[in-house]
C-alpha positions as CSV (number, residue, x, y, z in Angstrom):
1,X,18.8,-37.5,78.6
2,X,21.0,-40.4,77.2
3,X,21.0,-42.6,75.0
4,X,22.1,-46.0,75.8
5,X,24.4,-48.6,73.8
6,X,22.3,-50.1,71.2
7,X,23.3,-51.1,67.3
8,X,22.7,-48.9,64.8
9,X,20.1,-50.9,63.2
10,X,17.9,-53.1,65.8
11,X,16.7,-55.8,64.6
12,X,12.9,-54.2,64.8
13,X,9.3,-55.5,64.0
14,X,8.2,-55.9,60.4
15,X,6.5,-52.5,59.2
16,X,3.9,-53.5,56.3
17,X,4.1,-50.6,54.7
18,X,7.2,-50.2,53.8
19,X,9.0,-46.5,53.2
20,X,7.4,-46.7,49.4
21,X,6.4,-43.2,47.5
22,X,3.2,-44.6,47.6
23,X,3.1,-44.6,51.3
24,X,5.5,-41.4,51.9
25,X,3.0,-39.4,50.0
26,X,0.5,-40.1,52.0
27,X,2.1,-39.8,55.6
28,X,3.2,-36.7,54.1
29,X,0.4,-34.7,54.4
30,X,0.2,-36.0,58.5
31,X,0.4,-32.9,60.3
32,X,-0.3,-32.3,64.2
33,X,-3.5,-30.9,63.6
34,X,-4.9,-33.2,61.2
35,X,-3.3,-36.4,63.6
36,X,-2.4,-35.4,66.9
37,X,-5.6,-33.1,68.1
38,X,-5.8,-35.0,71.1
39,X,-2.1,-33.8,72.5
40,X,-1.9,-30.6,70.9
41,X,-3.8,-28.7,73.8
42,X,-0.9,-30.4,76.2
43,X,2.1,-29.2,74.9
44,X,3.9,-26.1,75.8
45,X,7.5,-24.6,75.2
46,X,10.0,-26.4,76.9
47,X,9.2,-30.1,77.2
48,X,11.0,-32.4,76.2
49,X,9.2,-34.6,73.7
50,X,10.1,-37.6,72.1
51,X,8.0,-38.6,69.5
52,X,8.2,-42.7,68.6
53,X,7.7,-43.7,64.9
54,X,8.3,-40.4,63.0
55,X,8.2,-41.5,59.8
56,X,8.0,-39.0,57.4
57,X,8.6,-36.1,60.3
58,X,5.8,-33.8,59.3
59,X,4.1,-34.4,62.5
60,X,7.2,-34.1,64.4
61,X,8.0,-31.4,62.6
62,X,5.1,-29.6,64.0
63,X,5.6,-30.8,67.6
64,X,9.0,-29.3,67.4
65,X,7.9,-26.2,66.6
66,X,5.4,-25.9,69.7
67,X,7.8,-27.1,72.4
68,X,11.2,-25.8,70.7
69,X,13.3,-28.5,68.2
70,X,16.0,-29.0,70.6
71,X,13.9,-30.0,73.0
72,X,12.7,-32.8,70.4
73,X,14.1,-36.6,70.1
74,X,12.3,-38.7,67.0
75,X,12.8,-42.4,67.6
76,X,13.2,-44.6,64.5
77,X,13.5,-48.3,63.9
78,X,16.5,-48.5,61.5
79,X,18.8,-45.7,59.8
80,X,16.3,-46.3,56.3
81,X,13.6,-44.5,58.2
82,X,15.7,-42.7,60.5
83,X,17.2,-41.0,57.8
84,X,13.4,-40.1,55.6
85,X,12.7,-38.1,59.3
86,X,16.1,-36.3,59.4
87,X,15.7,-35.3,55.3
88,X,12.3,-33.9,56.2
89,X,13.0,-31.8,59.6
90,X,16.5,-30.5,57.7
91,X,14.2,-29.2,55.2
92,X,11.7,-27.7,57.0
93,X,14.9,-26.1,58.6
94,X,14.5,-27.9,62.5
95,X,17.9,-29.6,62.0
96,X,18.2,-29.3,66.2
97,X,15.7,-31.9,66.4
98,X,17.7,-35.5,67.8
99,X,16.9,-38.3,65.5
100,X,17.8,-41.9,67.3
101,X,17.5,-45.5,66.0
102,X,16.1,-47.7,68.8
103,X,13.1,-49.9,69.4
104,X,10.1,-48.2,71.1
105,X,9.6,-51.7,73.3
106,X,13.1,-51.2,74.5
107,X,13.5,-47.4,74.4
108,X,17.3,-46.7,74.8
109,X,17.1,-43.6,76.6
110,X,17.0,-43.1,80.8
111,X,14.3,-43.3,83.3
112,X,12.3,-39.6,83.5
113,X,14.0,-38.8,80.5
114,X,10.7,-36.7,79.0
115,X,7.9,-35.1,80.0
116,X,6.0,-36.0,76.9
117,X,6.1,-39.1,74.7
118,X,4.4,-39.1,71.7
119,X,3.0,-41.9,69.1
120,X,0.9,-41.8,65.6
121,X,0.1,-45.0,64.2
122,X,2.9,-47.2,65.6
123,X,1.4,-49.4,67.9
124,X,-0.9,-51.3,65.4
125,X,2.7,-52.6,63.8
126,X,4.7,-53.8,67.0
127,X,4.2,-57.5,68.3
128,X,4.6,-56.3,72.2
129,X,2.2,-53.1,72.3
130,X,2.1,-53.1,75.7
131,X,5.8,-53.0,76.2
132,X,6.1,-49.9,74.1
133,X,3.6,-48.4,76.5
134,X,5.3,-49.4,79.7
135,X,8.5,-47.9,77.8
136,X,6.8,-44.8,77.3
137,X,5.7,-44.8,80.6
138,X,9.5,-45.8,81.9
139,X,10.9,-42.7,79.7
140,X,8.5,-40.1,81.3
141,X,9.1,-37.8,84.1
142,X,6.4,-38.1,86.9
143,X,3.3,-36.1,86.0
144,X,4.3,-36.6,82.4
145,X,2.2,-38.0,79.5
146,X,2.3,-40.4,77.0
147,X,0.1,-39.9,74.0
148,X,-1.1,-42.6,71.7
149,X,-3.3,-42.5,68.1
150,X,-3.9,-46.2,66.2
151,X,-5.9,-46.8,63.6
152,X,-8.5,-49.4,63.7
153,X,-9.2,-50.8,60.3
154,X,-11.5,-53.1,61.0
155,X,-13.8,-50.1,61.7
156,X,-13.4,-48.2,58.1
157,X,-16.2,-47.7,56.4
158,X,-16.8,-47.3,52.7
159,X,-19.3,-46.3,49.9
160,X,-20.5,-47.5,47.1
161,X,-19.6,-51.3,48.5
162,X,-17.3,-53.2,46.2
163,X,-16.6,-56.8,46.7
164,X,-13.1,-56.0,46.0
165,X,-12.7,-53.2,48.5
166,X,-13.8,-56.6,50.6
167,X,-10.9,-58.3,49.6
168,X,-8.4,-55.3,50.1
169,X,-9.5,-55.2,53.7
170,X,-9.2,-59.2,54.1
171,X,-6.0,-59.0,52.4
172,X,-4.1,-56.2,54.5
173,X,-5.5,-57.5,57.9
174,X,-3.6,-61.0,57.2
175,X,-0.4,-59.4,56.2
176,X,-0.9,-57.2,59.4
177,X,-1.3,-60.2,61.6
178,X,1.1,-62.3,60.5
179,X,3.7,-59.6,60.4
180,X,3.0,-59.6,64.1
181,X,0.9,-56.5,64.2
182,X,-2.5,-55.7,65.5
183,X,-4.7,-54.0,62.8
184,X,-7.8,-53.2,64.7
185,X,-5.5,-51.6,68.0
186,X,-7.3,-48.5,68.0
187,X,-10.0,-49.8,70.4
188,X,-7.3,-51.7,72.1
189,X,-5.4,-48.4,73.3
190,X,-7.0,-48.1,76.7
191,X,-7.1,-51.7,77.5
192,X,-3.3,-51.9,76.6
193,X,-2.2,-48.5,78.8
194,X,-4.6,-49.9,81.7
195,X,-2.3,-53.1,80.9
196,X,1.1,-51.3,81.1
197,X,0.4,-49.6,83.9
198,X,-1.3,-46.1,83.6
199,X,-4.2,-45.1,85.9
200,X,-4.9,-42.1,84.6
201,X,-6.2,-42.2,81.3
202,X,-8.1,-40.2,78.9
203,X,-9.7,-42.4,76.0
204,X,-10.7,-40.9,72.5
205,X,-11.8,-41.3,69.0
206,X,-11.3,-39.4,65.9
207,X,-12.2,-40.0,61.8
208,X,-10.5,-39.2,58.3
209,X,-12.6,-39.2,55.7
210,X,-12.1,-39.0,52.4
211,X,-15.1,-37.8,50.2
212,X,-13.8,-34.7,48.5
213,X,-12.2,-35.5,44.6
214,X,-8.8,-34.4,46.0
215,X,-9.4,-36.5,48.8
216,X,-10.8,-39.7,47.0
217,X,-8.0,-39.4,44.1
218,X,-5.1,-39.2,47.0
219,X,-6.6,-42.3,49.0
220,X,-6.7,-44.3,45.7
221,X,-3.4,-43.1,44.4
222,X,-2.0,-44.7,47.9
223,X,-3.5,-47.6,47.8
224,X,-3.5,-48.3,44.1
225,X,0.7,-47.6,44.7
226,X,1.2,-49.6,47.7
227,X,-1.1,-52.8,46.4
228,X,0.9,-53.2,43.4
229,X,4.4,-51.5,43.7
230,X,5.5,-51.3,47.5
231,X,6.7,-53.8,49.8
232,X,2.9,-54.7,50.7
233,X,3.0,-56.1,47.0
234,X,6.0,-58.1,47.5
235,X,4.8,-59.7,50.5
236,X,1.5,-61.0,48.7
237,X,3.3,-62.2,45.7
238,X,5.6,-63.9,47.8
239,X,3.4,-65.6,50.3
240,X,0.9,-66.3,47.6
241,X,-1.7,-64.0,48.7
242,X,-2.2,-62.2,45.3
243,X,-0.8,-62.7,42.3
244,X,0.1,-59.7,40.6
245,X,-3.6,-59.6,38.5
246,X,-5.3,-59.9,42.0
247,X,-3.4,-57.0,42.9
248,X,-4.4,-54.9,39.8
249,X,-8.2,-55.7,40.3
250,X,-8.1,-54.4,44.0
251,X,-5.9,-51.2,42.4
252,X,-8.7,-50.9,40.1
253,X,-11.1,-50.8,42.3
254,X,-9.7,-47.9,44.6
255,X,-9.4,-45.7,41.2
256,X,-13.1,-46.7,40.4
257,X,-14.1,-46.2,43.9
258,X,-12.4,-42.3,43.2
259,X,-14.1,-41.9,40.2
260,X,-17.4,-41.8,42.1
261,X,-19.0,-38.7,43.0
262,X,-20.8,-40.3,45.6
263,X,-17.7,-42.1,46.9
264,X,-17.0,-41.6,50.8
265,X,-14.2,-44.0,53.0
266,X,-14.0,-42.8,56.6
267,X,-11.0,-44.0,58.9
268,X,-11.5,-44.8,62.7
269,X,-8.6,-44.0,65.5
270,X,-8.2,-44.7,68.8
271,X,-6.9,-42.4,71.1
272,X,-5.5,-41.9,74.4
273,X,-3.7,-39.5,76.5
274,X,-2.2,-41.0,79.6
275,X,-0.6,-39.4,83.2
276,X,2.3,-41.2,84.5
């Protein structure tokens, strides 16, 4: 494969999360069987995989491991999170792995270039979805696939209700949307493939749910983090969203929600995995 001219840090889409602790923690303990169930009974040694949005690499650190690391290409949208996947893989001792900077809606890399293309909970944050599928339908060989998981948070569900569990909900979907992202694109995954091009696609649907104490008390530390600390934070203040009290109450809430041993949140994905 090659990898195109590009700069070393695109100008990419806005990512709402930010690279926080708050948020690291949690995509830490992604793994391939907990978010990528619906590819793992594709992959064999030997394919060359490239996996779009690594993040914190713990996923793609699994993939690696299945279809051999220097088979492996991690795509990231600057060297900030380029660099969080490399730390990751070097410790988990998968070094071989290629980490790139690029933009998955203008993958610099060559036609056929995989046989397998992999994303987890990218697509919800890109303005042009649909070009990052026809890219990852570009990149892959013939009889490839390309395998997609989004989150659709308009469909959580939680218990006991809380009116400021409400607002937390109203609150990220804005900052979602106006960041140019899609929030609810898990059951927009097959229209979107139909839309880039694929014929051949296999549709899914999978849950998190957090109802265990360790469970509950890591979804609240998360949230509680990223509502009043990260970059999600900073974009309320500054846009007037929430002031810094608003933040605290919906922080409070998600630590009262915890404290409930009747407390349950479930999280709906989309899913697809397409032919080329």
């Amino acid at each position: 494969m090659t990898t195109a001219d590009a700069p070393a840090t695109p100008a990419g889409p806005a990512y709402t999360h930010g690279y926080g602790e708050a948020v690291l923690d949690s995509h830490r303990a992604r793994t391939a069987a907990n978010s990528a169930g619906h590819l793992l009974p594709h992959l064999r040694p030997g394919q060359r995989l490239l996996d779009v949005g690594s993040g914190a690499g713990t996923i793609t650190a699994d993939l690696a491991r299945i279809v051999g690391p220097a088979n492996v290409t991690a795509l990231e949208v600057g060297e900030e999170s380029a660099a969080i996947t490399r730390a990751e893989l070097h410790r988990q001792g998968l070094s071989e792995v290629q980490v790139v900077v690029g933009d998955a809606q203008a993958l610099p890399f060559a036609d056929d270039a995989f046989d397998v293309v992999h994303a987890h909970q990218v697509l919800q944050h890109l303005p042009r979805p649909v070009d990052a599928l026809a890219e990852a339908r570009r990149v892959t060989r013939p009889g490839g696939l390309v395998a997609a998981r989004d989150s659709d948070y308009e469909g959580f569900r939680w218990f006991p209700e809380d009116p400021r569990l409400d607002r937390w909900l109203r609150l990220y979907l804005d900052v979602a949307r106006a960041n140019g992202g899609t929030p609810d694109a898990g059951r927009r995954l097959l229209a979107w493939a139909h839309e880039a091009g694929f014929t051949q696609v296999t549709p899914g649907a999978s849950t998190w749910l957090h109802a265990t104490p360790e469970a509950r008390e890591a979804w609240a530390r998360t949230w509680s983090g990223r509502i009043t600390s990260d970059p999600l934070a900073a974009q309320l203040e500054r846009e007037g969203r929430a002031d810094a009290a608003a933040r605290e109450d919906v922080a409070a809430a998600f630590r009262d929600w915890a404290d409930s041993e009747d407390a349950w949140f479930v999280l709906l994905h989309g899913e697809i995995v397409a032919t080329v």
